[in-house]
C-alpha positions as CSV (number, residue, x, y, z in Angstrom):
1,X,-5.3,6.1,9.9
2,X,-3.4,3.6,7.8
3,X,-3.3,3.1,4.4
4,X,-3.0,-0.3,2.3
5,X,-0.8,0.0,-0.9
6,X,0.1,-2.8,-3.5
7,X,3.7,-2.5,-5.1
8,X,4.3,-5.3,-7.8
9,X,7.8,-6.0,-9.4
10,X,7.3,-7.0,-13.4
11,X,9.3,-8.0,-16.4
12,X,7.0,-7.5,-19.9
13,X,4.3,-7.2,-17.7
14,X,4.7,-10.8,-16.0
15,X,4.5,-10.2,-12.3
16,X,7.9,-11.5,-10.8
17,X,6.7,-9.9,-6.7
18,X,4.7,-7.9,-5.1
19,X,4.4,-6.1,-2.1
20,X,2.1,-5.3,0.2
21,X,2.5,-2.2,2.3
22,X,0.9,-0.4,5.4
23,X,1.4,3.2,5.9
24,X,0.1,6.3,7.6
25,X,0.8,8.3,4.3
26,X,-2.2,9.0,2.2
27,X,-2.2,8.3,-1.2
28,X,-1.0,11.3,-2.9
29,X,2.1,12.0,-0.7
30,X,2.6,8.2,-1.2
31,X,2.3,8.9,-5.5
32,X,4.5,11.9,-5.0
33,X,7.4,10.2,-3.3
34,X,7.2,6.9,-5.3
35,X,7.2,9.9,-8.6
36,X,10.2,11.4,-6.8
37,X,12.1,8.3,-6.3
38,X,11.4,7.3,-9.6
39,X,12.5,10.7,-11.1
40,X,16.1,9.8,-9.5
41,X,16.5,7.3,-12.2
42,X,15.7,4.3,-9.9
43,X,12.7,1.9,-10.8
44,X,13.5,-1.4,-8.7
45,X,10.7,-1.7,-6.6
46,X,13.2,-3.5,-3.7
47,X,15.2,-0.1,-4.1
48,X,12.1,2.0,-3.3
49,X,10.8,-0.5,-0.2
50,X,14.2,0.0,1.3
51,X,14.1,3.7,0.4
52,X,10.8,4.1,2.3
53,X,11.8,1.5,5.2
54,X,14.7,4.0,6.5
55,X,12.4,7.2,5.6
56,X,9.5,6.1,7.8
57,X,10.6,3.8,9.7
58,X,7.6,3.8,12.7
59,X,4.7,3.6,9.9
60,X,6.2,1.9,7.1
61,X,5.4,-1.6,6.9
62,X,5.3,-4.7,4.8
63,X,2.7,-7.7,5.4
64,X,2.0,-11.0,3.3
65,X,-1.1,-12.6,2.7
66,X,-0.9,-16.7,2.2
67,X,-3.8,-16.3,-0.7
68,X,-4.3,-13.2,-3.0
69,X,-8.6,-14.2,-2.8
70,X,-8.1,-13.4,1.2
71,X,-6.1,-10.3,0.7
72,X,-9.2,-9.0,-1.5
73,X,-12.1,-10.0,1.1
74,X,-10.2,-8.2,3.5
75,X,-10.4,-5.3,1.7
76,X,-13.6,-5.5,0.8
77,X,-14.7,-6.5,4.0
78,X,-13.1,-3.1,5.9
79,X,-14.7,-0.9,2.9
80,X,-18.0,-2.4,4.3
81,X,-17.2,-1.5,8.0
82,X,-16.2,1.7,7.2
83,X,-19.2,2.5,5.4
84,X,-21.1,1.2,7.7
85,X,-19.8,3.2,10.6
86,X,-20.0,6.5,8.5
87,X,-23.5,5.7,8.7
88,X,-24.0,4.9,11.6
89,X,-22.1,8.4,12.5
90,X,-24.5,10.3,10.5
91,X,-27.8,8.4,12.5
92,X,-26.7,9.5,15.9
C-alpha cells in the first residue's frame, strides 16, 4: 500500500515549495523519521527529500501535479473508491 504525503518549504509561513511524495511507509514511521531527521538539527525540507531518496530508494518517490484543485480531487476521488470497496468487501 502506498501512502501520499505533502512536504511544503516556508519562510514566515509564505509557502516558497512543496513536495509531493509517494511512499510505502505509513504515517507514523514517516512522522518518526521526519521527527528524527529534524532532531539532528536539520530543517531544509530539500535536506530531508534527499535524506529519504537514498534511505528508500525503491518506494520513495516524488510526483507533481500541474494544478493544486486536481491534486485534491484525486484524493478525494481514491477516499471514495476505497470506501467503496471496503463496502463492497463487507457485502460479499
Amino acid at each position: 500500500m502506498s501512502y501520499t504525503y505533502n512536504l511544503y518549504s516556508s519562510e514566515q509561513l509564505g509557502f516558497s515549495k512543496s513536495y509531493h511524495i509517494r511512499t510505502e511507509l505509513p504515517p507514523h514511521k514517516f512522522r518518526a523519521i521526519m521527527m528524527e531527521f529534524r532532531r539532528g538539527g536539520e530543517h531544509d525540507p530539500q535536506s530531508f527529500i534527499q535524506y529519504m531518496t537514498q534511505q528508500f530508494p525503491d518506494s520513495f518517490q516524488l510526483f507533481d501535479y500541474d494544478d493544486v484543485v486536481q491534486f485534491d480531487a484525486d484524493q478525494e476521488n481514491s477516499a471514495i473508491l476505497a470506501n467503496l470497496l471496503d463496502q463492497s468487501d463487507t457485502t460479499i
